[in-house]
C-alpha positions as CSV (number, residue, x, y, z in Angstrom):
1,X,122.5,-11.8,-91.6
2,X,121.2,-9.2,-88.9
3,X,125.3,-7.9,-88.7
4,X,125.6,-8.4,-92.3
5,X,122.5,-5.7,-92.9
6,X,123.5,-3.5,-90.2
7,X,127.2,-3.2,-91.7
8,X,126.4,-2.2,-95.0
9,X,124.1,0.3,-93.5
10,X,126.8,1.8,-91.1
11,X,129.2,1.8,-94.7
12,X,126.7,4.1,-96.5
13,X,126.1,6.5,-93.2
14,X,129.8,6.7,-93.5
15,X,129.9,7.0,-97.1
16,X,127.2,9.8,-97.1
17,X,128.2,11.7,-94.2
18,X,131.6,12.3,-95.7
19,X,130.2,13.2,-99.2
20,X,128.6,15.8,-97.0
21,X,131.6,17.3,-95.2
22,X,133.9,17.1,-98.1
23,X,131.5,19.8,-100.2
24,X,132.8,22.0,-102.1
25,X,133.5,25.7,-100.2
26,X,131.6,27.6,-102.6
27,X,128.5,25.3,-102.0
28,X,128.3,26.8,-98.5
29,X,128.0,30.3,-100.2
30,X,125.5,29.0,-103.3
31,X,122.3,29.3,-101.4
32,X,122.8,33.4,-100.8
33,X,124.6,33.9,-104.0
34,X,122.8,32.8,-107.0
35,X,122.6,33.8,-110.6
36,X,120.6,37.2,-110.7
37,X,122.4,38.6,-107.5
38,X,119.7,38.3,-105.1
39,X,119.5,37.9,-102.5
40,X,123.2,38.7,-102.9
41,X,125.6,39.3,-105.7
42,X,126.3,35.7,-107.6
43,X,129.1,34.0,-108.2
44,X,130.0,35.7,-111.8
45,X,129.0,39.3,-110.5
46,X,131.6,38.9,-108.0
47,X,134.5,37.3,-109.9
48,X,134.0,40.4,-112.1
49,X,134.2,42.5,-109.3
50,X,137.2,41.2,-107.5
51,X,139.8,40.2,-110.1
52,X,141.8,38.5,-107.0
53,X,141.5,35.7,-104.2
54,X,143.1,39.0,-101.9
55,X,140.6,40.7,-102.7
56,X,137.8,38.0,-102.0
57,X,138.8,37.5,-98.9
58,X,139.3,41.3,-98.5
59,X,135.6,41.8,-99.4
60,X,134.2,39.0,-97.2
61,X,135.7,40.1,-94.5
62,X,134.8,44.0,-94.6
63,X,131.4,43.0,-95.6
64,X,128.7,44.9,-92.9
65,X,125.9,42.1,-94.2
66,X,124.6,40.4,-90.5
67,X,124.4,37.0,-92.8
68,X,127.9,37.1,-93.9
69,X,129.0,36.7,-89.9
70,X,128.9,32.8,-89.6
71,X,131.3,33.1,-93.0
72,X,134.1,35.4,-91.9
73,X,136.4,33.2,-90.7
74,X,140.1,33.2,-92.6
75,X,139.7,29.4,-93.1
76,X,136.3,29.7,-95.0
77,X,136.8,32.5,-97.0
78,X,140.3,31.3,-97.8
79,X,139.0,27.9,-99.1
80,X,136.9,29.6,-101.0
81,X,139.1,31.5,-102.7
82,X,141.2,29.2,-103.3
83,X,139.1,27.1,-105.0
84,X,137.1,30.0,-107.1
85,X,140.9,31.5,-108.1
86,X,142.4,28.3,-109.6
């Protein structure tokens, strides 16, 4: 019963740590850029903005914001656009 329990257990840390990593890209980005653009510009402002995934990535990677650092990389910010410019 004991293994029984503890299997189960181990399938849903599985199970939930992979829900986890598999998040959507632009979920990484939701918690600075919400509706009302602060404390940065949100996800409609900036689809307005820049008409392009080019110009996304463009953007992210020019931007001088010390938060933005951690989300420079080409992988990030192309997954991200890639997924907001279906």
């Amino acid at each position: 019963m004991k293994k029984m329990v503890t299997m189960v257990l181990a399938l849903c840390l599985v199970i939930a740590f992979a829900s986890v990593v598999m998040a959507a890209e632009w979920d990484k980005c939701a918690a600075c850029h919400k509706a009302g653009d602060k404390p940065a510009p949100s996800k409609e402002t900036m689809m307005k903005k820049l008409k392009t995934a080019d110009a996304f990535i463009k953007a992210g990677k020019t931007n001088k914001n010390p938060m933005m650092n951690a989300f420079k990389s080409d992988a990030m910010l192309s997954a991200t656009a890639k997924e907001l410019y279906k």
